[in-house]
Every structure is written in C-alpha cells, then in structure tokens.
C-alpha positions as CSV (number, residue, x, y, z in Angstrom):
1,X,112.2,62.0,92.1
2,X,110.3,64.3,89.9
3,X,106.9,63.8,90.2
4,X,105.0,67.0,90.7
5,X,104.2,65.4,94.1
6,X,108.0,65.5,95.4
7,X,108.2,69.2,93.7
8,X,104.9,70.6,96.3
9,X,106.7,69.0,99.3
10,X,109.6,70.3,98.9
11,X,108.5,73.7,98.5
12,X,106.3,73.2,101.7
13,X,109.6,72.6,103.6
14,X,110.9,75.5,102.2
15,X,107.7,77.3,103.9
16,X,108.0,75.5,107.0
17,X,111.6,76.6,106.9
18,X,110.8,80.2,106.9
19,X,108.9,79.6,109.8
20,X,111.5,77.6,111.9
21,X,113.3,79.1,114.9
22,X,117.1,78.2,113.7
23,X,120.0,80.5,113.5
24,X,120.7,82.6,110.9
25,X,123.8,80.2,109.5
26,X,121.6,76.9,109.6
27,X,118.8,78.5,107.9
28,X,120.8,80.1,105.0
29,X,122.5,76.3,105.0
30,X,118.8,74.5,104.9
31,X,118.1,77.1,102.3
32,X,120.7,77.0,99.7
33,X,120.4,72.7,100.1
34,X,116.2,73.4,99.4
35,X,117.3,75.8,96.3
36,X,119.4,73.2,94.9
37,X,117.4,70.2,95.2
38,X,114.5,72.3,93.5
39,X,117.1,73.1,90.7
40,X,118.0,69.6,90.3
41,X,114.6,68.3,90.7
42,X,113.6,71.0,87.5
43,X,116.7,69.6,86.0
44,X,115.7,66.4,86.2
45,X,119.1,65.6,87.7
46,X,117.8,64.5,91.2
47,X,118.2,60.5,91.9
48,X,117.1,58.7,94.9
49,X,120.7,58.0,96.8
50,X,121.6,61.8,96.2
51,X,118.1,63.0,97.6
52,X,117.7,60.7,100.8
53,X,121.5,61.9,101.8
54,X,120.3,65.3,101.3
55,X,117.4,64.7,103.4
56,X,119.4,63.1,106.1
57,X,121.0,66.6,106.6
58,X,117.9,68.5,106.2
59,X,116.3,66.7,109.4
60,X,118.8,67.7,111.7
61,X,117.3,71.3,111.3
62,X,114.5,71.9,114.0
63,X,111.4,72.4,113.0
64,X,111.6,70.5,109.4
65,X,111.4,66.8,110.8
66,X,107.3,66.2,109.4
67,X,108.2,67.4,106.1
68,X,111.4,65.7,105.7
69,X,109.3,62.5,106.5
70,X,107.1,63.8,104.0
71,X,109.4,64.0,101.1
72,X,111.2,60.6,102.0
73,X,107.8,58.8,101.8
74,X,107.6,60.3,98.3
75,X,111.0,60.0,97.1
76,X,110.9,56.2,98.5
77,X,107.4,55.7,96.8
78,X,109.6,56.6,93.5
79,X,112.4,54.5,94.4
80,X,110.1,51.6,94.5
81,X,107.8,52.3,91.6
C-alpha cells in the first residue's frame, strides 16, 4: 500500500480526475477521497481492505475506471507480496 508505485497512480487519477466531465458535487467527493488516501498512504496508515473499498467508490466516477484498475492491480500486487 505504500510503495512509491501505488503513490504515482494515485496521483495520476487525481490528474485524470481534473480532466473528467462529472459534476461539480462528484468531483469535490472523488477529490477529497484522492486527498485522503494520499494522506494515509504518506501516513502509512493505508491497508489493503480499506483501499479496495475506497476504490470501489472511486470507479463509479466516469472517466476514472483505467486508473482505478490501475491502482487495484498495485494495491493487489501488495496484498499478495
């Protein structure tokens, strides 16, 4: 969960995020959830179950559905290591 690897996707989905057509409410929502993944992921605080529920609501935003794969392929590479 904290590999420097799950910190560069994560701040591509933020990017991507920017980007996305999405009312104003669901991005500030996908926002503030990116924020405070980054803070825990800094923290080291971030463990698998909490991230992959986190992502689950993160992929329901248009637009963000290839990086959310991305970071789940990491976070899961993590899990299993």
């Amino acid at each position: 969960m904290h590999s420097p690897r799950t910190r560069t996707e994560l701040l591509r989905c933020r990017e991507t995020l920017a980007q996305a057509e999405v009312s104003d409410e669901l991005r500030e929502l996908a926002e503030e959830l990116l924020e405070r993944l980054l803070g825990m992921h800094d923290a080291r605080r971030l463990n698998g179950p909490v991230f992959l529920l986190a992502l689950d609501s993160l992929e329901l935003v248009p637009g963000l559905q290839v990086c959310v794969e991305a970071l789940r392929a990491a976070v899961l590479r993590e899990v299993d290591a």
